[in-house]
KEKE-3310 file (N, C-alpha, C; in steps of 0.2 Angstrom, whole numbers, plus 5000, padded with zeros to 4 digits):
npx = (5380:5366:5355:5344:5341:5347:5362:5359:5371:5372:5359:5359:5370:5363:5353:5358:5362:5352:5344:5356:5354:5341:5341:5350:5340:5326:5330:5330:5314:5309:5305:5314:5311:5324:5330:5325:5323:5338:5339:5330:5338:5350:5343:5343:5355:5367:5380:5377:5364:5359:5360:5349:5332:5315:5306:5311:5319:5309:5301:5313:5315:5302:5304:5316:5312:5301:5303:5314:5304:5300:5312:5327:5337:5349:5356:5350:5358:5371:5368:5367:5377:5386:5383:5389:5401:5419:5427:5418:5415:5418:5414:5401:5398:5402:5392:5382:5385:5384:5371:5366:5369:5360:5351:5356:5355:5356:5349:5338:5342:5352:5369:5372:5368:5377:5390:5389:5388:5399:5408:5403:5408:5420:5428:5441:5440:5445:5447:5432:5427:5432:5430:5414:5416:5422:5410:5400:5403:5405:5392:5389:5396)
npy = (4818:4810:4800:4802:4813:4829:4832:4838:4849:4852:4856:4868:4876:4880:4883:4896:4902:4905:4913:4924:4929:4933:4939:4950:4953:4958:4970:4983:4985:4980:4968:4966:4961:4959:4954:4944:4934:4932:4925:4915:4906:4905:4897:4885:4881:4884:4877:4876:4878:4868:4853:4852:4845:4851:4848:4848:4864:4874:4875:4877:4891:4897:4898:4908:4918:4924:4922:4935:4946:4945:4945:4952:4959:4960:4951:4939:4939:4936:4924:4916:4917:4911:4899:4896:4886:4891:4890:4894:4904:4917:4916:4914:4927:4934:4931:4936:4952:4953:4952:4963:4974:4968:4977:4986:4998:5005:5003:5008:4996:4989:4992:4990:4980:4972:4976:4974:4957:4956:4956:4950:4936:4936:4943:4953:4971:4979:4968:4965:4977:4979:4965:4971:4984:4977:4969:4980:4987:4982:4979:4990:4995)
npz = (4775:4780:4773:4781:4781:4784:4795:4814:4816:4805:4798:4810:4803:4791:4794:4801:4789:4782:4791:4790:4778:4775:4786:4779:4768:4773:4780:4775:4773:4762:4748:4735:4718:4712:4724:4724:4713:4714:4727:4725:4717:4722:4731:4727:4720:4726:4736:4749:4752:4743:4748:4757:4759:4752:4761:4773:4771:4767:4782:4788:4783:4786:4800:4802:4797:4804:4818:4813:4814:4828:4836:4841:4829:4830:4841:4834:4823:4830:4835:4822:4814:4823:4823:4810:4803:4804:4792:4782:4782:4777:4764:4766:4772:4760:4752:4759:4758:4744:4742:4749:4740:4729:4723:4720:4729:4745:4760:4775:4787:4782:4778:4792:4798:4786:4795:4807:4805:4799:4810:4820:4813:4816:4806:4800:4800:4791:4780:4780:4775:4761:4755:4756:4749:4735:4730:4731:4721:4710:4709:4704:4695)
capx = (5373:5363:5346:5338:5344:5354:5362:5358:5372:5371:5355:5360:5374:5361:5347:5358:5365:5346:5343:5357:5353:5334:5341:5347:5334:5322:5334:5330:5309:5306:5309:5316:5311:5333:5332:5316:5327:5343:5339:5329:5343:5355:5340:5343:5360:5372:5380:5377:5357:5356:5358:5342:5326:5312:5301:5317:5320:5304:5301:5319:5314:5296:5308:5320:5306:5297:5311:5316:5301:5300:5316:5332:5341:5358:5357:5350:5367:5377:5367:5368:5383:5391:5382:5392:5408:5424:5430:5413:5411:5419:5411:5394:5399:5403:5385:5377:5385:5383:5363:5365:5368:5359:5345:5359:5354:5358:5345:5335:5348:5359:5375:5373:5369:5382:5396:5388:5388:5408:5412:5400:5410:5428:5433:5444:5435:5446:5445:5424:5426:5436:5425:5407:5414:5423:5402:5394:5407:5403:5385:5389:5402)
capy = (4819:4803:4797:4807:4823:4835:4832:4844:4854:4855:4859:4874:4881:4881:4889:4902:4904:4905:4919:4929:4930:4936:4947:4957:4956:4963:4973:4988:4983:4976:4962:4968:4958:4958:4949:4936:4930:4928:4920:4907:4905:4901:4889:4878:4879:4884:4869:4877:4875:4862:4844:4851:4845:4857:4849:4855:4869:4878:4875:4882:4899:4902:4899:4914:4926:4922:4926:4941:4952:4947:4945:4958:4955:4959:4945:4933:4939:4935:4916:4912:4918:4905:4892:4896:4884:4896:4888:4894:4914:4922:4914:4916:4936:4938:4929:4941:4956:4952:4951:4970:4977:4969:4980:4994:5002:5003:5008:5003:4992:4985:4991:4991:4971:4969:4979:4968:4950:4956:4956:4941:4931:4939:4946:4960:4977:4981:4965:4965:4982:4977:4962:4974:4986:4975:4968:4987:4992:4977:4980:4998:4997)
capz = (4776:4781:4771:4786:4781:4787:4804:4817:4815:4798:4800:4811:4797:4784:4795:4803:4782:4780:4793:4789:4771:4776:4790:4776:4765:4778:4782:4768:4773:4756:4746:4730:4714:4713:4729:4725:4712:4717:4732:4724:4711:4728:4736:4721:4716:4730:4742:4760:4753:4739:4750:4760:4754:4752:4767:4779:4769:4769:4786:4792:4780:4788:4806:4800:4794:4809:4822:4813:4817:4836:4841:4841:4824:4833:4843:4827:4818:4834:4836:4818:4812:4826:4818:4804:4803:4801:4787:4778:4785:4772:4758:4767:4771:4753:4749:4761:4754:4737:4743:4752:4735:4723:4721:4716:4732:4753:4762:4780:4790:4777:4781:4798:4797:4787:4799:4815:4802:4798:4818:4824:4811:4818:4800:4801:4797:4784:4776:4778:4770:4756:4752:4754:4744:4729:4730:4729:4716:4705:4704:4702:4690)
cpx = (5371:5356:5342:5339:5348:5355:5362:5364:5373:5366:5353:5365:5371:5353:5351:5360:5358:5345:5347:5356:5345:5335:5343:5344:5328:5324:5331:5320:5306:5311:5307:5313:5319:5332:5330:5322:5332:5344:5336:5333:5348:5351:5342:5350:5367:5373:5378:5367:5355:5354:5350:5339:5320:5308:5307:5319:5315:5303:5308:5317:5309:5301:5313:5316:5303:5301:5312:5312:5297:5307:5322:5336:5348:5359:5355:5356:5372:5375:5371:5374:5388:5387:5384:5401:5414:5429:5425:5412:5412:5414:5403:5394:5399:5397:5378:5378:5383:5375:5361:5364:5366:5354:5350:5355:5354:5354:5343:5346:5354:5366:5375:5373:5373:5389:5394:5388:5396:5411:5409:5404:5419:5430:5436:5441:5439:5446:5438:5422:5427:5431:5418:5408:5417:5413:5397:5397:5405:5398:5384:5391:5398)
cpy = (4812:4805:4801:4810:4825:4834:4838:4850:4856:4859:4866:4880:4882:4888:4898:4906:4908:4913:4924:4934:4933:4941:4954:4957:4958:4968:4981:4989:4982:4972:4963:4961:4952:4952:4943:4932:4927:4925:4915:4904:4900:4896:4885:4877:4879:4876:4871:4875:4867:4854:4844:4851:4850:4857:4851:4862:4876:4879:4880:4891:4902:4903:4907:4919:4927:4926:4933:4946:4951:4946:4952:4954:4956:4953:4939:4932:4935:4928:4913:4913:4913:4900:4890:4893:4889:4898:4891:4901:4916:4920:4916:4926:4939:4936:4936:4949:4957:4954:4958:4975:4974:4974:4988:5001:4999:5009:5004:5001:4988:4986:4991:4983:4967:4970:4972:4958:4950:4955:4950:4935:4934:4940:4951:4965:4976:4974:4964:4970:4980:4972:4965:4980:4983:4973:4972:4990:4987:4977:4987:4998:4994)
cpz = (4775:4774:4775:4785:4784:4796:4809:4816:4806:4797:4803:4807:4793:4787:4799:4795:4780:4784:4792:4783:4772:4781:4783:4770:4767:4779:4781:4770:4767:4754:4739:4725:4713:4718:4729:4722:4710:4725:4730:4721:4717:4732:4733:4718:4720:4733:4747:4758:4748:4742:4755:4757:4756:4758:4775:4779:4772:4777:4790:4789:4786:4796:4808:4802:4799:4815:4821:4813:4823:4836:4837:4834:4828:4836:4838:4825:4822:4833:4827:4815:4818:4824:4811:4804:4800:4795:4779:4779:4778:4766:4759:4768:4765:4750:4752:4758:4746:4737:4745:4747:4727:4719:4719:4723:4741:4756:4770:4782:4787:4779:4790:4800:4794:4791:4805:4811:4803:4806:4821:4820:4814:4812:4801:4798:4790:4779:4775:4775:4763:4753:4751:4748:4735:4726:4728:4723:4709:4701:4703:4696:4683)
residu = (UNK:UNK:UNK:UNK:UNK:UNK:UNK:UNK:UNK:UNK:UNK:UNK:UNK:UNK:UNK:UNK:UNK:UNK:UNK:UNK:UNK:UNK:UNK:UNK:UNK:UNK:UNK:UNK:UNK:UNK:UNK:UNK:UNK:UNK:UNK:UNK:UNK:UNK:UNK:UNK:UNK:UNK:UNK:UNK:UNK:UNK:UNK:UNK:UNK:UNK:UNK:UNK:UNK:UNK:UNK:UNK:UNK:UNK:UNK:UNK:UNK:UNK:UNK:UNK:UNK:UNK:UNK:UNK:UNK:UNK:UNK:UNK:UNK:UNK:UNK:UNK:UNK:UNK:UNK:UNK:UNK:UNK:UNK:UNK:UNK:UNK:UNK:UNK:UNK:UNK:UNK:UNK:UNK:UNK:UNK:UNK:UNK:UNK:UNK:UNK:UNK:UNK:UNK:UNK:UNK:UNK:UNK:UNK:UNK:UNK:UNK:UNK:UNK:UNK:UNK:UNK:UNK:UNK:UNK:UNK:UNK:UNK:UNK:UNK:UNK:UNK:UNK:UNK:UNK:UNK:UNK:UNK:UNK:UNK:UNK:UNK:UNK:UNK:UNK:UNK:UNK)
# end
């Protein structure tokens, strides 16, 4: 990354990381206290957000949230998830599942956002299950 920020396609693996991550916190139609704070925890501490600064930041968020109550989130999942380098899917599928169950409960579109995130990125089912529920059984267990 240059002094000017994040280059375009960075840019795009962080806002589609951004959108997926808000597609399912929407998802349920609320925004769990759970969610408030480990999403802010991952704006500040993860890599796929910490190199953007907050006046690119913010602006890609209001872009996401914005987006995802006009347009169709099937197709959000399908764009941003291919703005998701191959080598980074799993790791962001395991971020979004982890985020589907924190609130200890699946409710609204959650699984169904994460079943269409696990095929937009080409994980095999049983490995996108295998990962959602080591995730739901974690915070269960």
């Amino acid at each position: 990354m240059s002094g000017n920020g994040p280059t375009p396609e960075h840019r795009a693996f962080v806002e589609g990381g951004l959108g997926i991550l808000m597609a399912i916190i929407m998802a349920d139609g609320k925004y769990s206290q759970e969610e408030f704070v480990w999403f802010k925890t991952l704006q500040h501490r993860h890599g796929l957000f910490s190199d953007v600064p907050p006046d690119a930041f913010n602006p890609m968020l209001e872009r996401v949230k914005s987006r995802l109550t006009r347009e169709s989130w099937q197709a959000l999942i399908d764009e941003w998830a291919a703005a998701v380098p191959e080598r980074f899917r799993v790791n962001v599928f395991e971020l979004a599942a982890e985020l589907a169950v924190i609130d200890k409960e699946l409710q609204g579109r959650e699984n169904a956002v994460i079943r269409r995130l696990g095929q937009a990125f080409g994980l095999p089912e049983e490995q996108a299950r295998t990962i959602f529920m080591g995730k739901l059984n974690g915070m269960l267990g």
